[in-house]
N, C-alpha and C positions, 0 to 999 in steps of 0.2 A: 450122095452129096459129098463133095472134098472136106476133107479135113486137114486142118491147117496147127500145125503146132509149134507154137510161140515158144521157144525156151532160153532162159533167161540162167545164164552162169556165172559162179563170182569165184574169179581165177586167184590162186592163192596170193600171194606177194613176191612178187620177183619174178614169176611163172609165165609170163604173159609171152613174151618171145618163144615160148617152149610149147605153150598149149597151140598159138596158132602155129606153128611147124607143125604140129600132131593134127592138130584138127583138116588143115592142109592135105597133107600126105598120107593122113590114115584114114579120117573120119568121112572127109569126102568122098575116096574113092569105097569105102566100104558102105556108107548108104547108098550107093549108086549100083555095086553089084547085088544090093539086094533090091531096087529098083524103087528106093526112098529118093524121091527129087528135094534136094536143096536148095531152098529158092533165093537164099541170100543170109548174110551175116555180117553182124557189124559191133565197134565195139564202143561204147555209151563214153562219151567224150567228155562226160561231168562226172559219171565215175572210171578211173581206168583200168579199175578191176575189174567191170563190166562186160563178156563177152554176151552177144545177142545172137540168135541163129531161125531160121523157118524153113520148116521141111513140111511136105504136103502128101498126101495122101489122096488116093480115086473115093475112099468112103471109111467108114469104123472096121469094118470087117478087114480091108487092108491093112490099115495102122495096124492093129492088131497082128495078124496073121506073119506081116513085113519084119515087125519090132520083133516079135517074138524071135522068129528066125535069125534076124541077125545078132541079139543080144544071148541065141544061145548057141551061137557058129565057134567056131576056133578062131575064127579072123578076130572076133571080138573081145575072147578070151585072154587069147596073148596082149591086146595093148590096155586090157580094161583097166589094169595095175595102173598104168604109165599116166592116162586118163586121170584116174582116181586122187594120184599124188599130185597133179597141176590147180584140182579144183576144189573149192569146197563145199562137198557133197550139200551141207543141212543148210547150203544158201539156193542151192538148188530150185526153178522155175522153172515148170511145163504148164501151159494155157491149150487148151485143145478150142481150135476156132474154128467157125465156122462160117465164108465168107454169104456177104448179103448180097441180095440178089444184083446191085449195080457194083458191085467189085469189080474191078479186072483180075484180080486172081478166083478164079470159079475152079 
């Protein structure tokens, strides 16, 4: 069954121009060479620290197996700093979902 993961960022103050270039130019194409599909991001309009993102997964054993890999790649390495100083980690939101059976995302 897919797994869908809701995560939920709150970008520092002034950072927001910066994390989406990063998230853009780095974060995209690096969940994608590890074959994490991004199915969309947005950022919450009532708050503008808010960024929102959902990436999906074939089942748990993916997520898992996927994440792993890329969170302990070089590619990841190099910008996790760059990452780290845009956002603030201990506002940090991951929801792991699981779509019902009349979803269009299956």
């Amino acid at each position: 069954m897919a797994v869908l993961e809701l995560r939920t960022y709150t970008v520092k103050p002034g950072r927001m121009a910066e994390w989406l270039e990063i998230f853009d130019k780095d974060i995209i194409p690096l969940n994608d060479a590890f074959g994490i599909k991004i199915l969309a991001s947005w950022r919450n309009v009532d708050k503008q620290d808010e960024f929102i993102w959902l990436r999906t997964f074939e089942d748990a054993a993916a997520q898992k197996s996927k994440s792993e890999a890329m969170y302990s790649s070089q590619q990841w390495k190099a910008m996790e700093e760059q990452v780290e100083d845009c956002l603030d980690q201990e506002k940090w939101e991951v929801k792991n979902l699981s779509p019902t059976a009349f979803s269009p995302l299956q």
